[in-house]
N, C-alpha and C positions, 0 to 999 in steps of 0.2 A: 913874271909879273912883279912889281917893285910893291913897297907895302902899303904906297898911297892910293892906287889904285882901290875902284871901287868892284871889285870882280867879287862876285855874291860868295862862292866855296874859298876862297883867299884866307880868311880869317878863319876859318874850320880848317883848311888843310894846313894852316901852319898851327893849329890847336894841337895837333894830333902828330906834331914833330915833324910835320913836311915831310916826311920821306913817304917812300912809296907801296906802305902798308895799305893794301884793298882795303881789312876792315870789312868784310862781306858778311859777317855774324847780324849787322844791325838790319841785314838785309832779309835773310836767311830767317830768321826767330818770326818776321809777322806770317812771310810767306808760307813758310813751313808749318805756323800754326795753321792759316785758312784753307792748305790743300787737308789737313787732317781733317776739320771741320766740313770740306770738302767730301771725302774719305766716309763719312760718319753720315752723311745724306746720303749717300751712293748707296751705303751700306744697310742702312733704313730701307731705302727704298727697295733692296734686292730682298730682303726681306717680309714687307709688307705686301707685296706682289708672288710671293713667291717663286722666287728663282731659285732659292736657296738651296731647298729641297732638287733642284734639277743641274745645278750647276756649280762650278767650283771657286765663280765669281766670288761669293761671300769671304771664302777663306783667304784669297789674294786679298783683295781688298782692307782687311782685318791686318795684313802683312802689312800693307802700304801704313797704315793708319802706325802703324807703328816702327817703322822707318820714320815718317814725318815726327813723332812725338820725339826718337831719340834723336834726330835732327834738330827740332825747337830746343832740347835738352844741353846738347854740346855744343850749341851755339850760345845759349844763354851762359853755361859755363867758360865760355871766351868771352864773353861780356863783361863777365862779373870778375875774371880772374885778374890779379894784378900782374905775372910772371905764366909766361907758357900757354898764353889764349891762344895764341895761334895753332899748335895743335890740335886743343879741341874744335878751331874752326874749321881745321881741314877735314878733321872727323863730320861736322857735322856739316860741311859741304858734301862729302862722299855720301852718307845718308839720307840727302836732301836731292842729287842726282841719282840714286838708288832710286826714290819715294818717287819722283816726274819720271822714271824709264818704268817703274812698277803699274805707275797711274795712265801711263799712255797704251801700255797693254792689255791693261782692266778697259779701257774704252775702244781698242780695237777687238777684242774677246764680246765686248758688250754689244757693240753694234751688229759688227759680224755672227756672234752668236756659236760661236770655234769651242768655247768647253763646254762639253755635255757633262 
């Protein structure tokens, strides 16, 4: 694309040095907050209903919630860092697929009803 062009990311992707940096933290920080928040109703609710007492849903769940927090964590610290984000975003992508392999198990566990 030339620079007169009117192509909407044009101007943001040459903001950010034009190269081929994902940048997937700006992504990762809302998401990984709302599956914790996610995480934290699940969590409620296995409690309020008691499951808790019968099951070993609560303590997974509890895990999950906090993969996602150091997720929103090391992403937010690739945000903020001026030298070496990308690291912590790799971190906090590993953490962030950790948290959705964690949470797709808690809802085949849940449905199916597999830990007693």
């Amino acid at each position: 694309m030339k620079p007169g062009n009117n192509y909407t990311g044009y101007n943001e992707h040459m903001a950010n040095g034009g190269g081929d940096k994902k940048n997937i933290s700006r992504h990762i920080l809302p998401a990984a907050a709302n599956l914790m928040g996610l995480c934290f109703v699940i969590f409620s609710m296995l409690k309020a209903y008691q499951f808790a007492e019968r099951t070993l849903l609560d303590e997974l769940t509890a895990g999950t919630m906090l993969l996602f927090l150091a997720s929103s964590l090391f992403s937010y610290g690739s945000i903020r860092a001026k030298n070496g984000g990308e690291r912590c975003e790799k971190i906090a992508d590993l953490f962030f697929l950790a948290g959705l392999t964690c949470m797709t198990l808690i809802s085949v566990f849940f449905v199916l009803d597999i830990i007693k």
